[in-house]
MIDOSE-1310 file (N, C-alpha, C; in nm, 2 decimals, decimal comma, always signed):
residues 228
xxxx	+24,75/-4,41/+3,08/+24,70/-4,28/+3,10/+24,55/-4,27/+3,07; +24,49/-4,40/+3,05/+24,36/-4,31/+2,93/+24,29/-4,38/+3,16; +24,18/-4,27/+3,16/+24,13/-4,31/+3,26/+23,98/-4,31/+3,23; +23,91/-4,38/+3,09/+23,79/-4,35/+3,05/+23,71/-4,46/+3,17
xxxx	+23,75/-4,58/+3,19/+23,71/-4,65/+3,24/+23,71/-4,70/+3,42; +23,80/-4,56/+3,46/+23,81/-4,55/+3,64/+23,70/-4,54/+3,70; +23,62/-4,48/+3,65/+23,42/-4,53/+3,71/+23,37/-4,69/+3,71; +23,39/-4,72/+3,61/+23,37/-4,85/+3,62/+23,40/-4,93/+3,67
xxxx	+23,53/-4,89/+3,71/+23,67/-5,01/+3,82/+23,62/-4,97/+3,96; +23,62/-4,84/+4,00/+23,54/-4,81/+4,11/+23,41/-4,88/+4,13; +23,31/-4,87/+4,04/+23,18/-4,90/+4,09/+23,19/-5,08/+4,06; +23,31/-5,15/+4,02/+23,27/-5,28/+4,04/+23,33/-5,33/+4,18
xxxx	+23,41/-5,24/+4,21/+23,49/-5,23/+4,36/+23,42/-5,28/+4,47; +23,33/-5,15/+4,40/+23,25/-5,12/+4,58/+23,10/-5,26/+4,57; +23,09/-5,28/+4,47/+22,95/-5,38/+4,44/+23,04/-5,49/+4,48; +23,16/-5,57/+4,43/+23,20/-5,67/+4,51/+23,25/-5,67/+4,67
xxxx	+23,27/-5,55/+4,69/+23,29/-5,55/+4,83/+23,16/-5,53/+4,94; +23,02/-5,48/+4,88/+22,93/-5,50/+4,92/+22,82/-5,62/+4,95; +22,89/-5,69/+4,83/+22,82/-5,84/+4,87/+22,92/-5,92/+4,87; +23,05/-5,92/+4,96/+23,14/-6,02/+5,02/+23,09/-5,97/+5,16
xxxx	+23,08/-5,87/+5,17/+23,03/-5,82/+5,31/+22,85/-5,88/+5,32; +22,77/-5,89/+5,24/+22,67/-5,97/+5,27/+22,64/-6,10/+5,28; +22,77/-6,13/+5,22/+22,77/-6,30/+5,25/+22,82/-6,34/+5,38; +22,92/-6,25/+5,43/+23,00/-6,30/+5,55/+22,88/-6,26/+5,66
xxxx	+22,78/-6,12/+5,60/+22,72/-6,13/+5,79/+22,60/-6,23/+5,73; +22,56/-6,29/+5,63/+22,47/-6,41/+5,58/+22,48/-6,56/+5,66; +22,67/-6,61/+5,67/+22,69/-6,65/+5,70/+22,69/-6,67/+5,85; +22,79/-6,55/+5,90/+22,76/-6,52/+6,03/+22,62/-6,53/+6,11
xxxx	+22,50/-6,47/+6,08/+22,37/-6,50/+6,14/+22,32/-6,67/+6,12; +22,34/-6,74/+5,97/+22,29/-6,85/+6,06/+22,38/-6,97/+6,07; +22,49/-6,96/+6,12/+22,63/-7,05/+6,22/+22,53/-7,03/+6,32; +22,47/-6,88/+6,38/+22,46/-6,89/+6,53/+22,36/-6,97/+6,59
xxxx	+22,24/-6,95/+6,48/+22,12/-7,09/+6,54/+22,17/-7,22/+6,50; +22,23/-7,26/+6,46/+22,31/-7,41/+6,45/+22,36/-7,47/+6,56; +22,49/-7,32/+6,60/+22,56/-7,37/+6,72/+22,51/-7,38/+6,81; +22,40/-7,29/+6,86/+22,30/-7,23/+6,95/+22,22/-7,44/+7,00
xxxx	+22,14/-7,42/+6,90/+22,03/-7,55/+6,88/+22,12/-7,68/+6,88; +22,24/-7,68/+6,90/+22,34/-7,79/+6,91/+22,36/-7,81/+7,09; +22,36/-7,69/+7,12/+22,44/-7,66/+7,27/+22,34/-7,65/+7,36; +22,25/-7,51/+7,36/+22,09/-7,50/+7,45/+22,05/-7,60/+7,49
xxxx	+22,00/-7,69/+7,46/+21,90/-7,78/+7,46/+22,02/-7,90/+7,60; +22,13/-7,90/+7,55/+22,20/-8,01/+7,69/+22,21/-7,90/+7,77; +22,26/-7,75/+7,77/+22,27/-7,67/+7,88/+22,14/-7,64/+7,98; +22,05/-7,62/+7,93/+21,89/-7,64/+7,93/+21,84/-7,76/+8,02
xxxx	+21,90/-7,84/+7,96/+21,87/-8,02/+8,02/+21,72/-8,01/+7,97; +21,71/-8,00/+7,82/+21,58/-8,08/+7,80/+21,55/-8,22/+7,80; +21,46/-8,26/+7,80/+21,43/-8,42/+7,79/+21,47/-8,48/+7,65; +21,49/-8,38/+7,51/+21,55/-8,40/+7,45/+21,72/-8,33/+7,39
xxxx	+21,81/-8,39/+7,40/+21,90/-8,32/+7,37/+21,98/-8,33/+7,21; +21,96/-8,44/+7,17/+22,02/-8,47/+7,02/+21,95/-8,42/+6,97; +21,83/-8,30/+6,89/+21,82/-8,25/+6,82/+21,91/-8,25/+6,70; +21,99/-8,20/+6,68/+22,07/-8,22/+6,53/+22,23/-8,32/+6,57
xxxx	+22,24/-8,39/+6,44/+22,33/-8,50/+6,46/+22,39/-8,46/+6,33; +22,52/-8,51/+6,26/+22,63/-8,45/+6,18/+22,56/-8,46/+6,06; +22,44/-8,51/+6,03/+22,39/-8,57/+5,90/+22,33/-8,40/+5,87; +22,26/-8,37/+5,97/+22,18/-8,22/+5,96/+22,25/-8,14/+5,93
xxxx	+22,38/-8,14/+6,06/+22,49/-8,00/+6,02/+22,51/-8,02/+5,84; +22,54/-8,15/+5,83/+22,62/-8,16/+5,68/+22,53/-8,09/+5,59; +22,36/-8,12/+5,59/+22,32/-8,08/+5,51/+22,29/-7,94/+5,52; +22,29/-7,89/+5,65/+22,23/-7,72/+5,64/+22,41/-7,66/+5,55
xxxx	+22,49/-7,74/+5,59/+22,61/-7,66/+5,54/+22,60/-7,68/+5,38; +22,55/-7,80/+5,31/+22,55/-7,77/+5,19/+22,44/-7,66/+5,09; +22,36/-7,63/+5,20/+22,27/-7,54/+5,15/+22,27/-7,37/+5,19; +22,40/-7,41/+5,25/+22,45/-7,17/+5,34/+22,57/-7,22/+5,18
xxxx	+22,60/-7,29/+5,14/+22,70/-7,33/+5,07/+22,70/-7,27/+4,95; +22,60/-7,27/+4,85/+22,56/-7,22/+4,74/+22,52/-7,07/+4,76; +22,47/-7,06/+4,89/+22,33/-6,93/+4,92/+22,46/-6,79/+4,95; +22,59/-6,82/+4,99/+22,68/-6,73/+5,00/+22,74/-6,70/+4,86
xxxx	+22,79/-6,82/+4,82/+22,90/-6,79/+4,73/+22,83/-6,79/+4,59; +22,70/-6,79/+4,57/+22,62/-6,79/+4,43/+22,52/-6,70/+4,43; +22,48/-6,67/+4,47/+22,33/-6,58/+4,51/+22,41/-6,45/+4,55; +22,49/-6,43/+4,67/+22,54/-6,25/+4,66/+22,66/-6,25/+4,58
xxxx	+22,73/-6,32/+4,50/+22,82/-6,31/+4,44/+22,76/-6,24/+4,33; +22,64/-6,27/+4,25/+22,60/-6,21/+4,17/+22,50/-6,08/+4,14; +22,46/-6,07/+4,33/+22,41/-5,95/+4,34/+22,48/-5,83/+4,27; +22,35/-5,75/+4,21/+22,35/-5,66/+4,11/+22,38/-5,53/+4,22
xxxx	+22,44/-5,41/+4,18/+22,51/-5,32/+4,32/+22,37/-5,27/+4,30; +22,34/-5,19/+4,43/+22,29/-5,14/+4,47/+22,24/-5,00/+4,44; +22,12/-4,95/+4,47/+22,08/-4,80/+4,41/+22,16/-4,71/+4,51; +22,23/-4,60/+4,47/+22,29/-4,48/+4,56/+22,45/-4,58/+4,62
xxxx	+22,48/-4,64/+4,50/+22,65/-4,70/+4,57/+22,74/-4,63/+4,56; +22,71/-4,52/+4,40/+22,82/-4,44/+4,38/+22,83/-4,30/+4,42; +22,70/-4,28/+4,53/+22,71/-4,17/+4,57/+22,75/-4,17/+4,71; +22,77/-4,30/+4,77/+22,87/-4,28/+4,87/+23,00/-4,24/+4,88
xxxx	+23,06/-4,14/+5,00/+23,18/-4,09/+4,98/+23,29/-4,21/+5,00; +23,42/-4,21/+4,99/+23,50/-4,28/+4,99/+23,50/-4,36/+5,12; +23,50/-4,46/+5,12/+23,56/-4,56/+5,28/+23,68/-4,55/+5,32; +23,68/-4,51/+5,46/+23,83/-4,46/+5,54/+23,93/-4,62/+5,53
xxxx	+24,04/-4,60/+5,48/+24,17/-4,68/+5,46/+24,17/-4,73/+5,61; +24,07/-4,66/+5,77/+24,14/-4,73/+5,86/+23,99/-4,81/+5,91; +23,90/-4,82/+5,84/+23,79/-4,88/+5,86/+23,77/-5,03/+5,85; +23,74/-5,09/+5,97/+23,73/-5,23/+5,94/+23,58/-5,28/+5,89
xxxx	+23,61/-5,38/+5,82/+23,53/-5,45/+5,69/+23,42/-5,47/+5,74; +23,36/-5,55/+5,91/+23,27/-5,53/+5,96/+23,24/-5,40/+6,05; +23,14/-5,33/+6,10/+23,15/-5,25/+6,20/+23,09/-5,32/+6,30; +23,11/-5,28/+6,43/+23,07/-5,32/+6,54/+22,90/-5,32/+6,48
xxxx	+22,82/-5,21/+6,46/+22,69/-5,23/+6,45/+22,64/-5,34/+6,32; +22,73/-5,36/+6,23/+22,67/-5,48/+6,13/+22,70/-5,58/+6,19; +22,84/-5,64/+6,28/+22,84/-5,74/+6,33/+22,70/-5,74/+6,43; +22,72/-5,63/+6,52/+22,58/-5,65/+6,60/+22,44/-5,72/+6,57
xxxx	+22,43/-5,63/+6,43/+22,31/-5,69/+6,38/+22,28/-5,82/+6,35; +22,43/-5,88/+6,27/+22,45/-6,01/+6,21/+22,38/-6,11/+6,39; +22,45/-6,07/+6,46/+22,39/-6,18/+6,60/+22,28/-6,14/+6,65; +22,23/-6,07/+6,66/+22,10/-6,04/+6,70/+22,04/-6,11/+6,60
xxxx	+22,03/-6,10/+6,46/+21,99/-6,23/+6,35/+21,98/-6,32/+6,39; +22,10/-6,42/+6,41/+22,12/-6,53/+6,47/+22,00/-6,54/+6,59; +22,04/-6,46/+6,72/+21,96/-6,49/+6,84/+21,82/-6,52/+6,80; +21,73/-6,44/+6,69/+21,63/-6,41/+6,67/+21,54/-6,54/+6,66
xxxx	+21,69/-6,61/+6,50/+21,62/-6,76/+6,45/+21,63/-6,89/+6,57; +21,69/-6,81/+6,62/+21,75/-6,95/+6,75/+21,63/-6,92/+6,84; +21,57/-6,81/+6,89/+21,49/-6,83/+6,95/+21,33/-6,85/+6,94; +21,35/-6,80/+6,75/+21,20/-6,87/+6,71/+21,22/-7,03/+6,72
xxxx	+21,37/-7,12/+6,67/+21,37/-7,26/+6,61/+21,31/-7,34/+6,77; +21,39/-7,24/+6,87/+21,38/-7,32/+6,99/+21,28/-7,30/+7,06; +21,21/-7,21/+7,04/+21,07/-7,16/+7,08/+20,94/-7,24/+7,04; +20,96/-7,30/+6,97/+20,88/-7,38/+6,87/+20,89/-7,50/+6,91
xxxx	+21,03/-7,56/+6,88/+21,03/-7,68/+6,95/+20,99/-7,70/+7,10; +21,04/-7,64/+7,19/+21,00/-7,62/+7,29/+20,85/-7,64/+7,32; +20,79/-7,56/+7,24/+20,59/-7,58/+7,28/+20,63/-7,72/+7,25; +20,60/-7,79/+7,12/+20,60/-7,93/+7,11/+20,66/-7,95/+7,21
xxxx	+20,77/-8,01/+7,24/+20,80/-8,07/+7,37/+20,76/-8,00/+7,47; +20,64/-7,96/+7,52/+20,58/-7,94/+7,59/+20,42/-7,99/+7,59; +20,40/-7,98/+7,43/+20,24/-8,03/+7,43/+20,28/-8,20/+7,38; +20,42/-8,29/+7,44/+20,46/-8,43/+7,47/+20,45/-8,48/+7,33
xxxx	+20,51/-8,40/+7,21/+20,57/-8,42/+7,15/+20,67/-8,51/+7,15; +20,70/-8,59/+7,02/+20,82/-8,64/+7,05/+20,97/-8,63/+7,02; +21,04/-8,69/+7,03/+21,16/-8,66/+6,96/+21,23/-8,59/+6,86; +21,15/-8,72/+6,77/+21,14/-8,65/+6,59/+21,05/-8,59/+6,60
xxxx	+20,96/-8,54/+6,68/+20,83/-8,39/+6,61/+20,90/-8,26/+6,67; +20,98/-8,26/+6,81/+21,04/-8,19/+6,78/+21,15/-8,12/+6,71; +21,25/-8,24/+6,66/+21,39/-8,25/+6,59/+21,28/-8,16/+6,41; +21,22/-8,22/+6,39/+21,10/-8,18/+6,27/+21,13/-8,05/+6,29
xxxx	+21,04/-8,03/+6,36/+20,97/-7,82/+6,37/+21,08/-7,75/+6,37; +21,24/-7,81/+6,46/+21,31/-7,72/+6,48/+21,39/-7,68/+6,34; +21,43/-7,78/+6,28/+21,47/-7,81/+6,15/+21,40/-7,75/+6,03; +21,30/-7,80/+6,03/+21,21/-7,73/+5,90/+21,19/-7,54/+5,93
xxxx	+21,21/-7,53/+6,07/+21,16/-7,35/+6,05/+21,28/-7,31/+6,04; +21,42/-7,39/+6,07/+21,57/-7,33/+6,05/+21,60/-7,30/+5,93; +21,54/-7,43/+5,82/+21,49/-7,42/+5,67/+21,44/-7,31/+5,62; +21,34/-7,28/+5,70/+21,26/-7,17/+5,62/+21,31/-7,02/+5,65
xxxx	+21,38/-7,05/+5,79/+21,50/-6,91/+5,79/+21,58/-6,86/+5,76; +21,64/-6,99/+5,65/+21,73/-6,96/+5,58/+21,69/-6,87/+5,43; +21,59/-6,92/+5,40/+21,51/-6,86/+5,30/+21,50/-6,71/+5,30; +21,46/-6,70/+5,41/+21,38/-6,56/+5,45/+21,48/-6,45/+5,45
xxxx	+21,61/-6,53/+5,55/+21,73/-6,44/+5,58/+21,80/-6,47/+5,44; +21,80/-6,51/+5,36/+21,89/-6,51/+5,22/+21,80/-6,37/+5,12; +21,69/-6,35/+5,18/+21,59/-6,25/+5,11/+21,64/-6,07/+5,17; +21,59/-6,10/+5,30/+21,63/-6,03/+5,42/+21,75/-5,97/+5,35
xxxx	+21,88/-6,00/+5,39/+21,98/-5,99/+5,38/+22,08/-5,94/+5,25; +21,97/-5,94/+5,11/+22,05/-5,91/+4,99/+22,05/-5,74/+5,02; +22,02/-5,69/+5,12/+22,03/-5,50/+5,14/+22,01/-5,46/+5,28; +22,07/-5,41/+5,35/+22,09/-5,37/+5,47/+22,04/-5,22/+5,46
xxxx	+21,98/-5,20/+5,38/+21,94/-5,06/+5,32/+21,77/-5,04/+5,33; +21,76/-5,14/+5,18/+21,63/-5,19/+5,11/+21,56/-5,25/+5,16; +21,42/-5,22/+5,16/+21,31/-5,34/+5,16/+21,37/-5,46/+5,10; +21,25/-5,58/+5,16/+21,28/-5,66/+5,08/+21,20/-5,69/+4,94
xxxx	+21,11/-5,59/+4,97/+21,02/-5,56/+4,83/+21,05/-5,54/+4,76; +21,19/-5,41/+4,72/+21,27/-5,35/+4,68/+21,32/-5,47/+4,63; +21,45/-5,56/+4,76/+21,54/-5,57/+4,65/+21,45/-5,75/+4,58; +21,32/-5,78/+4,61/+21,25/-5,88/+4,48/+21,27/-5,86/+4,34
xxxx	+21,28/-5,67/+4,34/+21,26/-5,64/+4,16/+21,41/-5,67/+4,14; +21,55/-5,68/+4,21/+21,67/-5,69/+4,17/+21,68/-5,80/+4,04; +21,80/-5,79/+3,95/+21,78/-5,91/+3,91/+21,90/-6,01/+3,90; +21,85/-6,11/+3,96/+21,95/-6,24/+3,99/+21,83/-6,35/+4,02
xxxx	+21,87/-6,43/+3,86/+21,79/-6,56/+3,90/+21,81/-6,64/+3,98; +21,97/-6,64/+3,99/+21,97/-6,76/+4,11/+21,90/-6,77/+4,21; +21,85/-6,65/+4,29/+21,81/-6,64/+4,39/+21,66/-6,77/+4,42; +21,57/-6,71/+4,30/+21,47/-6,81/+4,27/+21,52/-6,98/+4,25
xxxx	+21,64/-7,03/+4,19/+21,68/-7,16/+4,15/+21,71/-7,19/+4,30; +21,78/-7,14/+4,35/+21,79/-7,15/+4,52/+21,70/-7,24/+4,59; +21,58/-7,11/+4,59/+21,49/-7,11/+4,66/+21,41/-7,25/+4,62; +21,39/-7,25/+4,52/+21,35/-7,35/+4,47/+21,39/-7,48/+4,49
xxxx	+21,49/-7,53/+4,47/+21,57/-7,63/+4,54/+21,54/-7,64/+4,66; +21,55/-7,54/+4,78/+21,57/-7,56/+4,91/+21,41/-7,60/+4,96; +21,32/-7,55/+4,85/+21,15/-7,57/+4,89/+21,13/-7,73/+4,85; +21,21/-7,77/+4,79/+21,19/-7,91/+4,73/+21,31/-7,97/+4,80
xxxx	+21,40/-7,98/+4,87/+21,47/-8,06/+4,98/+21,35/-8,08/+5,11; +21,30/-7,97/+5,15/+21,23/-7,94/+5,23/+21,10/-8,03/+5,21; +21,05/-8,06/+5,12/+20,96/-8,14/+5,05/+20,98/-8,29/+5,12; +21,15/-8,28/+5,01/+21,19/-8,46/+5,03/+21,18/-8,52/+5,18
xxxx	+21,28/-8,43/+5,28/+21,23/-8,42/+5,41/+21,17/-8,45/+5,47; +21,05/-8,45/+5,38/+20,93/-8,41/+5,53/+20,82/-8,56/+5,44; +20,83/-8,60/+5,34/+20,76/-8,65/+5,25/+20,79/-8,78/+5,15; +20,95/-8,79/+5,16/+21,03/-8,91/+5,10/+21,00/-8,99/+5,22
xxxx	+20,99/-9,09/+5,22/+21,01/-9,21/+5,35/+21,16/-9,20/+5,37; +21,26/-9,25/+5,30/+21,37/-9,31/+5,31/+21,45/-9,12/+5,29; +21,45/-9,03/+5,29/+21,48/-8,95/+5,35/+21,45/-8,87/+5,47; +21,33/-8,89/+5,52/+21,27/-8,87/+5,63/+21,33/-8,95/+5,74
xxxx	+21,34/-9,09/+5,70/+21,42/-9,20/+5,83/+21,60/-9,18/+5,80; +21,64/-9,12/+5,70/+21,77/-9,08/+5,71/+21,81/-8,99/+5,85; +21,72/-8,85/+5,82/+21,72/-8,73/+5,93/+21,63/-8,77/+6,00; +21,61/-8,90/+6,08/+21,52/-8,94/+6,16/+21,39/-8,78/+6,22
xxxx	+21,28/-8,79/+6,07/+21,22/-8,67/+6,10/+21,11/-8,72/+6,09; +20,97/-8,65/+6,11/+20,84/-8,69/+6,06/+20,83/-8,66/+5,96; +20,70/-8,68/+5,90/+20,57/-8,56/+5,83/+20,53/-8,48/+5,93; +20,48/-8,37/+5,84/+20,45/-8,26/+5,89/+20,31/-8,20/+5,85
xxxx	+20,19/-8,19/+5,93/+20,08/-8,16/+5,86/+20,08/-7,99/+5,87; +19,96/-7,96/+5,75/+19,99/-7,85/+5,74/+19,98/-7,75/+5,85; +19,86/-7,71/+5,95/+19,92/-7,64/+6,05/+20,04/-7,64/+6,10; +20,07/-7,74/+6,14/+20,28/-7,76/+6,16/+20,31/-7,65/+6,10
xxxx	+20,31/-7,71/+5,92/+20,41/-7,66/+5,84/+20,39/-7,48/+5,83; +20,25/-7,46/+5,84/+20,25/-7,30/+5,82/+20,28/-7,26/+5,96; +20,30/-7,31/+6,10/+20,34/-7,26/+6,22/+20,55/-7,24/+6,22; +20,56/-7,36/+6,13/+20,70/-7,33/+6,13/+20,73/-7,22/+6,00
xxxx	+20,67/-7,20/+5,91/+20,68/-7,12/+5,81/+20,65/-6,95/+5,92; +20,56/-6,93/+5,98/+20,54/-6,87/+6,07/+20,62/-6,79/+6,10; +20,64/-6,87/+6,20/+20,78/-6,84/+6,31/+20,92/-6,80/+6,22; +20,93/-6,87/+6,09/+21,03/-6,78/+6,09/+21,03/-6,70/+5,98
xxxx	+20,93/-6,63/+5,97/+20,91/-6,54/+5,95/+20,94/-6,42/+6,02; +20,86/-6,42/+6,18/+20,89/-6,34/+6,27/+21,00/-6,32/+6,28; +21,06/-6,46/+6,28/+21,23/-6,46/+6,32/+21,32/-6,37/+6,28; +21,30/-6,35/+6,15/+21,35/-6,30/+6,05/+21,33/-6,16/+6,00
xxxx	+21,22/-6,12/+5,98/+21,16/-5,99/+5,88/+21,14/-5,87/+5,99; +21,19/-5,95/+6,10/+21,21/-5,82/+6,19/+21,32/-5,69/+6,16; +21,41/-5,73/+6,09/+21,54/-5,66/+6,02/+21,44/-5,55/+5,95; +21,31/-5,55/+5,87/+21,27/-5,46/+5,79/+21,24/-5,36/+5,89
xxxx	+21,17/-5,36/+6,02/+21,19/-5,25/+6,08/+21,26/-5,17/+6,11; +21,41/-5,25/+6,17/+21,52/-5,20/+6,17/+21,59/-5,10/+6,06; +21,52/-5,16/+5,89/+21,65/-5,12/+5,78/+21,54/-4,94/+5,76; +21,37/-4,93/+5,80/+21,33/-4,82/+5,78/+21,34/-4,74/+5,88
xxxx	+21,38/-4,79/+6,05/+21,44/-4,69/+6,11/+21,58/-4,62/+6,09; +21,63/-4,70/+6,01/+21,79/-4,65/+5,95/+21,76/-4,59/+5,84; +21,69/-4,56/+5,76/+21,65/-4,51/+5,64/+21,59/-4,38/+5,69; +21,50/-4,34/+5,83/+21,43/-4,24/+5,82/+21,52/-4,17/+5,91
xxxx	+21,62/-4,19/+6,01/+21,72/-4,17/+6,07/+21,81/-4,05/+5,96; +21,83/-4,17/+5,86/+21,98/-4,13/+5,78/+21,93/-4,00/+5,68; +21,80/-3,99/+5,67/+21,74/-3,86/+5,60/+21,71/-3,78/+5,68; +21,73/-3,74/+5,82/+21,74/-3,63/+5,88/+21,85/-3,54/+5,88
């Protein structure tokens, strides 16, 4: 009977149900540039088509790997969670417009990764310089959308002050794979990839940027929307 603590059970409810739902459209957005940059390129008939081979998938999967199930698992809930009204019992978990958004995500990074490579294989680039650029800016979108993505609400300015270290140990790590990559010999000829000089590296840092931080427009037209 004693119900001192039904606020609390509530508000851990809705925070784990808010970031099971940011991991799944986390996930969901970048499967699509994977599958995308796996398939395009032979539908396409570029002159190159093996861009990624099982070694890559393996590794981008062990790095969405941690970034779902450790980083929003310990996302801190969000400002104004408990002043939302109840969620309808007939409501499904995604809605049409967060799924929407989650692929339009996806399309975004797929068409910076492949936009990119493309110039290079166009200014006769090679194989590995394109397999490189495409790879390293998929890298760096993962970053961006792991940032992006902790609020479908918030800035991402906003949610920097949140606090969860992981987020930084992550990032960290994935800037130093990214390193090895591009800068180990004997990991570089594993993911048959180059070096990358620095224009490169700030054109693929770039691009996915663009790719990516476009969602901030989107989350302040939903914000100035939802206050009318």
């Amino acid at each position: 009977d004693d119900l001192a603590h039904m606020t609390d059970a509530v508000a851990l409810g809705r925070k784990i149900y808010d970031n099971l739902k940011k991991a799944i459209q986390y996930i969901v957005s970048i499967h699509i540039p994977i599958i995308l940059i796996v398939t395009l390129p032979l539908l396409l008939l570029w002159k190159f088509t093996n861009i990624f081979s099982p070694v890559h998938v393996i590794f981008l999967e062990l790095i969405m790997g941690p970034t779902c199930s450790i980083i929003y698992e310990n996302e801190p809930m969000e400002p104004g969670t408990m002043q939302r009204p109840p969620r309808k019992m007939s409501s499904s978990f995604l809605s049409l417009k967060q799924l929407s958004v989650s692929i339009l995500q996806g399309l975004m990074i797929t068409a910076g990764c492949l936009g990119l490579g493309y110039y290079y294989l166009q200014q006769g680039g090679g194989e590995s310089d394109v397999r490189t650029v495409i790879f390293i800016t998929l890298l760096f979108c993962n970053i961006f959308l792991t940032f992006v993505n902790r609020s479908f609400t918030y800035s991402v300015f906003r949610t920097l002050t949140y606090k969860n270290n992981l987020v930084l140990i992550i990032t960290l790590i994935t800037l130093l794979f990214i390193g090895a990559l591009l800068y180990v010999p004997f990991v570089t000829r594993l993911f048959n990839l180059n070096s990358l000089a620095m224009p490169a590296m700030a054109a693929c840092c770039l691009i996915a940027l663009v790719s990516t931080l476009w969602i901030e427009v989107w989350k302040l037209i939903t914000r100035y929307t939802d206050s009318l």
